[in-house]
C-alpha positions, 0 to 999 in steps of 0.5 A, a space after each residue: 500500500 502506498 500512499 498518505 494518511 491523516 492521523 489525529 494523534 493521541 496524546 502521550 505518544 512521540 510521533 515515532 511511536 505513531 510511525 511504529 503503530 502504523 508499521 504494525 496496522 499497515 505490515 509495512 515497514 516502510 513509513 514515515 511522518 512529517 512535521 514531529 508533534 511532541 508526546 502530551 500535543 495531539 492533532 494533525 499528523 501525516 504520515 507516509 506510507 510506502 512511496 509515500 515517503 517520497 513526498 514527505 520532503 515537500 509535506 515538511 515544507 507546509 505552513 501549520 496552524 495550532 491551538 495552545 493553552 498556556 500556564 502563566 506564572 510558571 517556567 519550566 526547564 521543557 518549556 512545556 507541562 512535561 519539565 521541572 518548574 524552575 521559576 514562578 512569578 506574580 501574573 500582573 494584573 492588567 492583563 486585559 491590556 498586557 495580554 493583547 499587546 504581547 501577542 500582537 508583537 509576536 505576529 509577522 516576521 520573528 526570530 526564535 532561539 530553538 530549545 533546547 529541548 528538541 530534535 535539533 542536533 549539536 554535532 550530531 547529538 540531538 539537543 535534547 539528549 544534551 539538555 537531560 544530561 544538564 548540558 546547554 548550547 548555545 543556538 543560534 536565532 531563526 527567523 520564522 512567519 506568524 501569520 496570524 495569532 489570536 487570543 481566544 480566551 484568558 484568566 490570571 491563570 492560563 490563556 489560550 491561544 491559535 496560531 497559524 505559522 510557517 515551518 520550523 516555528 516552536 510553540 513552547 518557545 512562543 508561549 515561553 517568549 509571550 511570558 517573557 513579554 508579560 515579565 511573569 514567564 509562561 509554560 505550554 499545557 495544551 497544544 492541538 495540531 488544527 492543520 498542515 498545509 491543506 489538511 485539517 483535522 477533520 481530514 483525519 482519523 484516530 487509531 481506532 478507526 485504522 483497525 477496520 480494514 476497509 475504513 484503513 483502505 480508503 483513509 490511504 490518500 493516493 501520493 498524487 492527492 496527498 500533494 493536493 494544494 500544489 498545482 498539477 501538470 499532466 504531461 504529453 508523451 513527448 514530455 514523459 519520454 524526455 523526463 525518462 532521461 532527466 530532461 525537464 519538460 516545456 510548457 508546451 508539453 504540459 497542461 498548464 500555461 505561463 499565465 497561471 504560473 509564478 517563477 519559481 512555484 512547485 509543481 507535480 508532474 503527472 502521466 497518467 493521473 500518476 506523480 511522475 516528479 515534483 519541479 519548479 516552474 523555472 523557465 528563466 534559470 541559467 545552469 540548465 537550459 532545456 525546458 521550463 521546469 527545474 526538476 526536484 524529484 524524479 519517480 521513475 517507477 512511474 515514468 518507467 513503468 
């Protein structure tokens, strides 16, 4: 079986656990996830199953939206409920006017320090091997997009907040950042997945679910439709029987035209209602001359077959 599934992911599990559970159901041991959830967050979890697992790079790239209640007053060593509290602060009173105005400085264009507790690596040590052992490194600041952030509700204990951000964006560093702002500190308590790029939650479903057999067939996306907010190209079978040998089609021998196309987009490349690559639209690029796309990845089983 081949393909993308949509899980809605349980609480206390790590998103390897869930790649694990998945080998069993599918008897496969080829699967892989995109975009890691910590163990306590729950929500939207893609995870590729077979030649699936050739998309995930571009899954990665997607922008992401989440639900996040926050602790006030405490900081803990994880930044979230899972670690020590290591230092707790008065929550201030005004937060009818503090709140609002910190979360609005926290949207466009911001720098974060990853934590340390996280999958990152020092070395070829994940940082959160070090940080068990008592060690910290320094890391250096990423820029990352908050499109938006609302707040949703908050009392003089917790706030609850959602987020829609572009890749790579921590959200314990966030809720960590917005207490810093207040001056009392804060701690993620909750944090729900709601989308990552096109899928939302309602797209998904529990392991539950998965142990009907029929309900598992049709929950597997085909790979061509896993992709389903990038734009599709069918290609001629000049343009297949050149991409067999590397050569990146022209428009000409494709479906789409350059007034629907950006310099620079992501397309799918398809033969037969079949992903055949995945390219740039990048007819202006000088290292290769031949065609209009920039080729990224190439199925031959596809092409080939």
């Amino acid at each position: 079986m081949h393909g993308l599934l949509l899980l809605n992911k349980p609480a206390g599990l790590t998103s390897h656990d869930c790649v694990r559970r998945i080998r069993r159901i599918f008897k496969t041991k080829k699967v892989g996830h995109a975009g890691t959830l910590d163990p306590m967050a729950t929500g939207v979890l893609p995870i590729a199953i077979g030649d699936g697992t050739k998309i995930l790079q571009f899954l990665l790239a997607e922008d992401k939206s989440y639900r996040a209640t926050l602790q006030l007053g405490k900081i803990t060593d994880t930044l979230d409920a899972e670690g020590q509290i290591i230092a707790e602060y008065p929550v201030p009173e005004n937060l009818d006017d503090l709140l609002p105005a910190a979360c609005l400085e926290f949207t466009g264009s911001i720098e974060q320090i990853p934590p340390m507790y996280s999958a990152l690596k020092k070395d070829g040590v994940p940082l959160y091997k070090l940080a068990r052992q008592g060690i910290e490194v320094e890391r250096k600041a990423r820029q990352v997009h908050i499109d938006r952030l609302d707040l949703l509700q908050f009392d003089q204990s917790t706030a609850t907040i959602e987020v829609a951000c572009s890749k790579g964006t921590y959200i314990r560093t966030l809720a960590d950042d917005i207490g810093k702002k207040l001056g009392c500190g804060a701690h993620l308590i909750a944090l729900e997945r709601l989308s990552t790029g096109p899928f939302a939650l309602s797209d998904c479903c529990t392991f539950e679910q998965l142990e009907d057999s029929d309900f598992r067939t049709q929950a597997l996306l085909p790979i061509v439709k896993a992709l389903r907010g990038v734009p599709e190209a069918s290609l001629d079978s000049q343009a297949i029987q050149q991409l067999k040998f590397g050569i990146p089609p022209e428009l000409k021998n494709t479906s789409l035209s350059d007034s629907s196309l950006k310099e620079g987009q992501l397309i799918k490349l398809c033969a037969a209602d079949q992903l055949a690559a995945m390219a740039y639209y990048a007819p202006s690029r000088k290292k290769e001359k031949r065609g209009d796309y920039e080729l990224i990845r190439v199925f031959n089983n596809v092409i080939n077959g």
